[in-house]
N, C-alpha and C positions, 0 to 999 in steps of 0.2 A: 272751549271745546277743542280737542286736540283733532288732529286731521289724520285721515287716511293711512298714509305715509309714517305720520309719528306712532300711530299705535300699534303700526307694521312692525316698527322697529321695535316695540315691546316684546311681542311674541316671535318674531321672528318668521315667518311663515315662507315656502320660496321663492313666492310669486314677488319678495322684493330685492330679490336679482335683476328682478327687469322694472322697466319704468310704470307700470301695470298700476300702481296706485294713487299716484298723484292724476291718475289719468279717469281713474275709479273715481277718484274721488270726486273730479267733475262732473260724472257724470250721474252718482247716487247721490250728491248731497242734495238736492232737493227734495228726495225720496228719504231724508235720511231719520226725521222724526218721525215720518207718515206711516213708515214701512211696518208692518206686523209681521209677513211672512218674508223670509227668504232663504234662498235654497242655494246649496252649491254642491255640483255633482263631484264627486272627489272629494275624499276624507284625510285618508295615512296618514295624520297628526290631531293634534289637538289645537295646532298653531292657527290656522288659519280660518276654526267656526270660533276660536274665542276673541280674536281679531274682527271677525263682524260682530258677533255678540256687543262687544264695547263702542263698535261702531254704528248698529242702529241699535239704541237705547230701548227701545220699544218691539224689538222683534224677537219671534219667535225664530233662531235659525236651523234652518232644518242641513242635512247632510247626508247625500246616499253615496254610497259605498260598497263596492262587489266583498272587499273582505271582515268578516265578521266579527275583527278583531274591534274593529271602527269601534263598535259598540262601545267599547270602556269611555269612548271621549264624554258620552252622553251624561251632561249635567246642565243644572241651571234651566236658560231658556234653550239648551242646544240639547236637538233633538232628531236621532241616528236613524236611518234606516237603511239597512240590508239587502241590496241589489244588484241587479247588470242593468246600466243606462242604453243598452242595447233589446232590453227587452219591455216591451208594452206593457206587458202584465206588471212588470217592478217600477214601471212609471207610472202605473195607472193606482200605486199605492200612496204617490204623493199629494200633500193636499193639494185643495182648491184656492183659487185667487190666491197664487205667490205675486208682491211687488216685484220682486227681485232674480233672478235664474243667472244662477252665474255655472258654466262647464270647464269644470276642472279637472275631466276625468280622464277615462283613456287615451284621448285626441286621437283616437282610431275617424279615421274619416267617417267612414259609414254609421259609427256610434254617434256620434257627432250631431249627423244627419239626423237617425232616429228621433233621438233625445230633443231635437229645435225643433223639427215635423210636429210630432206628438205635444210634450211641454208648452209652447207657443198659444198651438192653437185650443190644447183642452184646460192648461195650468193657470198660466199668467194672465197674471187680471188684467182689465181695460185700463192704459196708466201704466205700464209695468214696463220693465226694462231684463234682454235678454243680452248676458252677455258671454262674449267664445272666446277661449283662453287658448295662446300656443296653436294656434293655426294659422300659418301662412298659404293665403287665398292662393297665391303662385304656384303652390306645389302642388294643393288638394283642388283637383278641377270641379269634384261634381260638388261639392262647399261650395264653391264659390261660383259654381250654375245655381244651386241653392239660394245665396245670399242676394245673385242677380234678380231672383221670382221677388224676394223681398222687395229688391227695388224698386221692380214694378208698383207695386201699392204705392210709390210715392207719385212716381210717374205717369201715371194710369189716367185715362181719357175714355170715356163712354165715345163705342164705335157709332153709335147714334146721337151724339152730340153736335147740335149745330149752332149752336150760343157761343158768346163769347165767355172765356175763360172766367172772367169775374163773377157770370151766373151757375156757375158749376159748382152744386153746394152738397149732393150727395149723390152714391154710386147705387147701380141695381143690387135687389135683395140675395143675387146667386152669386156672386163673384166667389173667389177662391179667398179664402180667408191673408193668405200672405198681399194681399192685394188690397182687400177691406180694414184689415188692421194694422196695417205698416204707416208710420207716418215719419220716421228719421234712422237713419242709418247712417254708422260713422263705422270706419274703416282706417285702423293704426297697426303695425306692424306686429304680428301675431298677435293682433288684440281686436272683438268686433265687438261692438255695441246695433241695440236694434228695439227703436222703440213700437211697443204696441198702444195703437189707437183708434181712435174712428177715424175714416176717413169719408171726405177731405176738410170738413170743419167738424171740430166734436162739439157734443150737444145739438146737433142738426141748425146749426148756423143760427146761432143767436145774435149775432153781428148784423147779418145779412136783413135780417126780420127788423132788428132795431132800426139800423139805419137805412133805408130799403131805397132811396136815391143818392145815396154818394156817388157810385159808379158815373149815376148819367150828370150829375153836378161837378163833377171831375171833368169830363167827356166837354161840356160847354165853357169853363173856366179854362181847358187848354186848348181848345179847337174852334169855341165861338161854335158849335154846330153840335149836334149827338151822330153817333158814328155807330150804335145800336138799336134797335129798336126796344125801346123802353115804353111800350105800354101797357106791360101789367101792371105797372104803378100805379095804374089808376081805374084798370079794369081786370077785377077782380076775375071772373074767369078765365083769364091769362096768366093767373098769378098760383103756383101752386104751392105746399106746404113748407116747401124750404125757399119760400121767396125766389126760385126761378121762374122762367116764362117758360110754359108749358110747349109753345110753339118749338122751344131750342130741342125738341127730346125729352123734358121734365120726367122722373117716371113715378 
């Protein structure tokens, strides 16, 4: 199966001026048989939806585009649609559960913004990967106040959290979604990647439930002593749905 890069070099497309696809490539190929939808804002060729076409085998690629000429690209599994990435309404025509959101379009800052705001939170499935083309964080400040909310979601701690870290197994039902669904964010030179997930274990902590005393069998293996209080282990009203102790905040 040929990589990224080489089938770059097939079609040509310009994004391999820059290092942008052996970088891609890390980061979709685990995505890259799974993938059914993906999207990329910016069209003006042909080069670069037939370059993902060949690259996920299985996907459907979609392509919006403010000029109407786009359309001619439209064949096979690659499939055009007619818009400004600056407006709601021309996002709210793209489908639902994209794997993939790549912006290749205006790199207008505020466009930019729209299109993540929006796309992100109503587009990209749980598992998806969002990525921003041609934007350096340095220049574009309210981006990259933007891409900092993101980071929150990785960083993020319930203000009523009194447990330790190890039993913090999931977040309140209101948070702001860049917070609830942010779980990795990578940062390369005009290049962001940004994945969407559950946080802070997906599938509501199936580890946690399995193994429900490692923590404190850790705790005595290096301390001779437990250094938490672990007794919902064994009293079940202490113990709530995602295996924390209710006493730490549970909610």
């Amino acid at each position: 199966m040929l990589t990224l890069d080489e089938i770059g070099l097939k079609y040509l497309p310009s994004k391999i001026q820059h290092n942008y696809l052996e970088i891609m490539d890390f980061h979709f190929s685990p995505l890259r048989e799974k993938a059914r939808k993906v999207l990329e804002i910016g069209v003006q060729t042909d080069r670069s939806v037939k370059m993902w076409e060949e690259y996920f085998p299985n996907a459907e690629i979609y392509g919006l585009d403010i000029e109407p000429e786009c359309k001619e690209v439209e064949k096979g599994r690659v499939k055009i649609i007619i818009g400004d990435q600056s407006s709601i309404n021309a996002l709210s025509k793209i489908p639902d559960n994209l794997d993939i959101i790549i912006d290749d379009g205006s790199h207008v800052e505020s466009h930019v913004i729209t299109s993540l705001n929006y796309l992100y939170k109503s587009k990209l499935r749980i598992g998806g990967i969002y990525a921003i083309e041609d934007m350096l964080l340095s220049e574009h400040k309210h981006l990259f106040e933007l891409i900092l909310a993101f980071n929150n979601g990785i960083n993020y701690i319930p203000k009523n959290y009194k447990g330790p870290w190890s039993q913090l197994n999931h977040y309140e039902s209101d948070l702001d979604f860049k917070i609830k669904y942010t779980t990795g964010l990578h940062l390369y030179r005009y290049l962001t990647f940004i994945d969407k997930n559950r946080n802070p274990e997906d599938v509501w902590s199936r580890k946690r439930l399995q193994y429900p005393d490692l923590c404190k069998n850790n705790e005595m293996a290096c301390y001779n002593r437990l250094l938490n209080d672990w007794s919902h282990l064994t009293n079940e009203k202490l113990q709530s749905n995602f295996g924390a102790h209710v006493r730490y905040g549970d909610f």
